[in-house]
C-alpha positions in Angstrom: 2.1 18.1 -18.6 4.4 17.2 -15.4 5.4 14.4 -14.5 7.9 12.1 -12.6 10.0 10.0 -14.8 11.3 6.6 -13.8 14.4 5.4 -16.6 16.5 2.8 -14.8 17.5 1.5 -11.5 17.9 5.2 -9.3 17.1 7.4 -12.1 14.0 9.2 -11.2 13.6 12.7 -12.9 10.6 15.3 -13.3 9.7 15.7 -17.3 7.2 17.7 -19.5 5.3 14.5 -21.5 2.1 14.5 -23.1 -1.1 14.2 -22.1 -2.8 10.9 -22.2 -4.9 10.1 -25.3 -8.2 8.2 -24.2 -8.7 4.5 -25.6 -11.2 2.4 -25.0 -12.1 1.4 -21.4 -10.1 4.3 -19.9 -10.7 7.1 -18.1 -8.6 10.5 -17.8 -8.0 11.5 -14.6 -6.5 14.6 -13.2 -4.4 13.8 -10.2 -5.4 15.4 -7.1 -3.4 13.2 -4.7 -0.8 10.6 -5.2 1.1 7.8 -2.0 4.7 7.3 -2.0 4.3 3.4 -1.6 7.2 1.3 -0.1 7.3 -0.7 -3.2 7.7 2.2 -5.4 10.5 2.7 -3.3 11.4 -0.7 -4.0 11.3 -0.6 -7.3 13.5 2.4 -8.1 16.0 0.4 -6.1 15.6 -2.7 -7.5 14.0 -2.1 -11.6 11.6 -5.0 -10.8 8.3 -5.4 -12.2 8.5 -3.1 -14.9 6.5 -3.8 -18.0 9.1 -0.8 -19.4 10.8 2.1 -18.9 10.9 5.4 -18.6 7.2 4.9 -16.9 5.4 7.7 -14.3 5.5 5.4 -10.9 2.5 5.8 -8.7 -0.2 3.2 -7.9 -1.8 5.6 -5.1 -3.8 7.6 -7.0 -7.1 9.5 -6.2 -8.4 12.4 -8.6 -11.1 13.8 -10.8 -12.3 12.4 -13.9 -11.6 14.7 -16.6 -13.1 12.5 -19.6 -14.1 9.1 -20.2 -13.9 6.9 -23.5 -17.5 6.0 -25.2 -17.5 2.7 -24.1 -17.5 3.9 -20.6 -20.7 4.4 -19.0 -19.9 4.1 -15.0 -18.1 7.4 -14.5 -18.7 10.9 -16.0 -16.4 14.3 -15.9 -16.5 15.9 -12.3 -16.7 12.6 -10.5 -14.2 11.9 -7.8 -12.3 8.4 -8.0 -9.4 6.3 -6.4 -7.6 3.2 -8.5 -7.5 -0.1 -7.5 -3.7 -0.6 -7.9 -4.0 -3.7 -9.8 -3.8 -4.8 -13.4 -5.2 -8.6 -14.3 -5.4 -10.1 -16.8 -9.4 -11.6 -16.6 -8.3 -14.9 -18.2 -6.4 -17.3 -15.2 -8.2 -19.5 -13.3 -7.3 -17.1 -10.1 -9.4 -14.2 -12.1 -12.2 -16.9 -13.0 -12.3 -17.3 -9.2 -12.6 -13.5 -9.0 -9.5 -13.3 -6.7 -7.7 -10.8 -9.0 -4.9 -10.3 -6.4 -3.6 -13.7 -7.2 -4.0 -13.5 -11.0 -1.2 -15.3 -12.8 -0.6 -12.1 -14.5 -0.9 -9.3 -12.3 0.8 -6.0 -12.5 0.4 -2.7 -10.8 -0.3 0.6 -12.2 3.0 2.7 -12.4 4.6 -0.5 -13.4 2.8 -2.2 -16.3 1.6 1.4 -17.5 1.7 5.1 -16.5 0.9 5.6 -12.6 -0.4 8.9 -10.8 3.2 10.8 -10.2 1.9 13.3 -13.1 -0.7 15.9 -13.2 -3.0 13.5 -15.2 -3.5 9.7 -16.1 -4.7 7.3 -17.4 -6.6 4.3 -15.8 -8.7 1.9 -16.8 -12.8 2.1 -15.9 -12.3 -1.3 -14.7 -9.9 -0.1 -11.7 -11.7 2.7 -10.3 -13.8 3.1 -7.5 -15.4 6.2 -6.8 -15.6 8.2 -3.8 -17.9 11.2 -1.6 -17.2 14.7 -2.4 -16.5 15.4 1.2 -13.2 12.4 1.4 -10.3 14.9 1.3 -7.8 14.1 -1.4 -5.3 13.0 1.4 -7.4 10.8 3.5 -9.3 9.1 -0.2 -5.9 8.5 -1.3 -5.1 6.6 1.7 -7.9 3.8 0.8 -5.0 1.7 -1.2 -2.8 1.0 1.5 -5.4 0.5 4.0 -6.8 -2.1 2.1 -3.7 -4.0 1.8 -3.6 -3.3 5.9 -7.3 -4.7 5.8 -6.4 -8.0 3.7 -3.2 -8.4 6.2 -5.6 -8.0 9.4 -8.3 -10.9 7.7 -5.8 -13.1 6.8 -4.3 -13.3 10.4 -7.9 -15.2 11.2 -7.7 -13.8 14.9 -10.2 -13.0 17.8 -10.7 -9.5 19.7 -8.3 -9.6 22.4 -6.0 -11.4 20.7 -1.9 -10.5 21.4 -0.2 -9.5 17.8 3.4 -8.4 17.4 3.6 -5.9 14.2 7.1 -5.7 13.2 7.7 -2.2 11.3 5.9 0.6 11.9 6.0 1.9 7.9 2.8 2.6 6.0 1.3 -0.7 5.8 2.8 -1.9 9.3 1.4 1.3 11.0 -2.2 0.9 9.6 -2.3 -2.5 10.4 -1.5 -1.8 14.3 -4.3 0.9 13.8 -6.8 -1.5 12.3 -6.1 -3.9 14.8 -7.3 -1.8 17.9 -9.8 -0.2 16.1 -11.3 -2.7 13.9 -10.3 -6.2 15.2 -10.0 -4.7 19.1 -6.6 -6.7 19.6 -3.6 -6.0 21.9 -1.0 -4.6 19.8 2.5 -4.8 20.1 5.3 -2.8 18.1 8.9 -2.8 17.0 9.7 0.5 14.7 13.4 1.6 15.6 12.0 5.4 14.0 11.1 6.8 17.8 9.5 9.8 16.1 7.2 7.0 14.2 6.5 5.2 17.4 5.1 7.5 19.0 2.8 9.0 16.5 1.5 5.6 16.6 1.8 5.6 20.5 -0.8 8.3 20.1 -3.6 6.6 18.7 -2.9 3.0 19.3 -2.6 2.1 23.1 1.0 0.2 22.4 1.9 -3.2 25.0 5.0 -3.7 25.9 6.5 -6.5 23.9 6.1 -9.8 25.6 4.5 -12.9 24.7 2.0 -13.0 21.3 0.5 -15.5 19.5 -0.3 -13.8 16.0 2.4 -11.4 14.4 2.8 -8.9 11.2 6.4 -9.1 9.1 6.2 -5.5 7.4 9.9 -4.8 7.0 11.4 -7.5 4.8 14.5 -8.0 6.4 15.5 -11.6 7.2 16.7 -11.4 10.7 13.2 -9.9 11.4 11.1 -12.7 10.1 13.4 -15.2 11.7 13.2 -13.7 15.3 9.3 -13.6 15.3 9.3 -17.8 14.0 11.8 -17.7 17.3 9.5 -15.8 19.5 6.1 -16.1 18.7 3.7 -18.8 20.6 3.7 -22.5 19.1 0.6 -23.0 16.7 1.2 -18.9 16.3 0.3 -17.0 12.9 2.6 -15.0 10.8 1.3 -12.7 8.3 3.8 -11.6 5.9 3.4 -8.5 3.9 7.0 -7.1 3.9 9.2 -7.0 0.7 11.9 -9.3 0.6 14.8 -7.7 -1.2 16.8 -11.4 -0.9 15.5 -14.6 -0.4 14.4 -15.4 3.3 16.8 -18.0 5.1 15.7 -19.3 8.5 15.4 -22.5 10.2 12.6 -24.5 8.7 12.5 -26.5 11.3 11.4 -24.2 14.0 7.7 -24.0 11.5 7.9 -28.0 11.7 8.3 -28.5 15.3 6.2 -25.5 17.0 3.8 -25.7 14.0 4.1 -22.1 13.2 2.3 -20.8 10.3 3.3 -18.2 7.7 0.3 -16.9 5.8 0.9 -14.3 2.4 -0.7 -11.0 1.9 -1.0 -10.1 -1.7 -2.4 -6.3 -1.9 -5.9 -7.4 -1.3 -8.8 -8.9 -2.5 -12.2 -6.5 -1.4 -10.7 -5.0 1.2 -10.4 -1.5 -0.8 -14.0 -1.7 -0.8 -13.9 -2.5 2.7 -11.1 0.5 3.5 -13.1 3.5 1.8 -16.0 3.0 4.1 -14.0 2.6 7.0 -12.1 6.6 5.8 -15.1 8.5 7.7 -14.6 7.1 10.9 -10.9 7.1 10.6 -10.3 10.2 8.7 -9.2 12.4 11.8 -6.6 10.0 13.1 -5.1 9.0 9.9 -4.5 12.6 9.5 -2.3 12.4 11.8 0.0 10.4 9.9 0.4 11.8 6.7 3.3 14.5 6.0 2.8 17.7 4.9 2.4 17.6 0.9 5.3 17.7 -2.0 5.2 18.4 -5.2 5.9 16.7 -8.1 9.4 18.4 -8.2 10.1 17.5 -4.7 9.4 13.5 -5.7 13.4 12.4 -6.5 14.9 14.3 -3.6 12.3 12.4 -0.9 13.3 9.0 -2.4 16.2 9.0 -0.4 15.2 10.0 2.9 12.3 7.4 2.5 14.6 4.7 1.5 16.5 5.3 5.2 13.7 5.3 7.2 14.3 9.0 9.2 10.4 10.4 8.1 9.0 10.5 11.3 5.3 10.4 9.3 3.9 7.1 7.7 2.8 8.2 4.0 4.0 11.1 1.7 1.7 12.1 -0.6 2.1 14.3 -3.8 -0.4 17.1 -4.5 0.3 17.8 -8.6 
């Protein structure tokens, strides 16, 4: 079968492989939709994270089940699934408290083992969640991110009405601002340089002109962004971060002691996927809007680049194998 190869930092290649042998707990999938995610992106940069290499990237995945091992009794062939993206270890007192997101432990799938850039994977039972016949590959897909947009939104803790800053309008940025007027009924407010990007949002989010806010979103990871939202936000404000750092942050403690500002992590999430796939139906139409026209596998290394510098005017870029 096809798929996308990752070997080292920057070396991303399309290969023949095998097919996936079943083992226990697993469940072959074939790969009807895949999301180019900002930290697959980040990884290929970087080589963080990776449990080995070469490995098929890809922790977006939605597809068909094509087989399942004995043990499995949840799923059957023909049924239509998305993976949760994470991989825990069931032992640390973080996965005793069921909050798998924070297991001591955790990996992601297209990191610890083969992801969805392929015609067909493998996934463990565990890690799926299924979905309705009538969720279009594109949109289904989409229920990953928007979960991690759902954990940032609860961990802000904020009221309807409430003024929030989201800085960068990227995947998980963009569906954020989106969740926020549709879902928490906030004023939104955003900085995304990609005017293109902007104003897709423009269209479905009813964007304020930036002034004074009291929560904020970090979705970029760049320094100089987190340190001029500490600057500018209200004292006693919120910061949610959910952007990857690719250094370590430096700003002026201080500013947090003085104004008591606080800064709040968003780890993927914790039911939120749950909580994303039966928000899809209601959303479907606009977050249609914001998905690119589909690649192919083949297409995968040549987009990496483009992504990486931030001229696609669309949000997410999904692969159709």
């Amino acid at each position: 079968m096809k798929a996308v190869r990752l070997a080292g930092i920057e070396q991303l290649s399309v290969a023949e492989v095998p097919a996936p042998t079943l083992a226990p707990g697993q469940v072959q999938i074939r790969v009807l939709a895949a999301g180019i995610c900002g930290s697959d992106l980040h990884n290929y940069r970087t080589g963080k994270w990776f449990a080995h290499l070469p490995v098929t990237p890809g922790h977006e995945v939605m597809g068909e089940v094509m087989a399942c091992a004995p043990d499995v009794s949840d799923f059957r062939p023909g049924d239509r699934v998305v993976a949760d993206s994470r991989v825990w270890c069931g032992e640390c007192p973080a996965c005793a408290r069921q909050h798998f997101n924070l297991c001591e432990k955790l990996g992601f799938v297209g990191e610890v083992c083969d992801g969805g850039f392929a015609e067909q994977t493998l996934l463990p039972a565990r890690g799926l969640l299924q979905v309705t016949d009538d969720l279009p590959p594109q949109i289904a897909v989409l229920s990953e991110p928007l979960g991690v947009a759902l954990r940032v939104v609860n961990q802000l803790q904020l009221a309807a009405g409430a003024r929030v800053r989201v800085a960068g309008g990227g995947t998980i940025g963009g569906l954020v601002a989106l969740l926020l007027h549709e879902v928490a009924h906030c004023q939104v407010q955003l900085v995304e340089p990609n005017a293109e990007r902007y104003q897709r949002l423009a269209n479905l989010v009813p964007l304020q002109p930036l002034g004074p806010f009291d929560f904020a979103v970090e979705a970029t990871g760049i320094n100089a962004v987190l340190s001029q939202l500490v600057e500018e936000i209200s004292s006693g404000g919120r910061i949610a971060l959910v952007g990857l750092f690719h250094h370590s942050a430096d700003f002026d403690m201080n500013r947090l002691v003085e104004r008591e500002i606080i800064l709040v992590g968003c780890s993927v999430f914790r039911d939120e996927q749950r909580q994303a796939l039966a928000l899809l139906p209601q959303l479907a139409d606009k977050l249609a809007t914001l998905v690119a026209p589909a690649i192919g596998l083949d297409d995968v290394p040549g987009i990496y680049p483009h992504l990486i510098a931030g001229r696609s005017p669309w949000l997410k870029t999904v692969i159709t194998p």
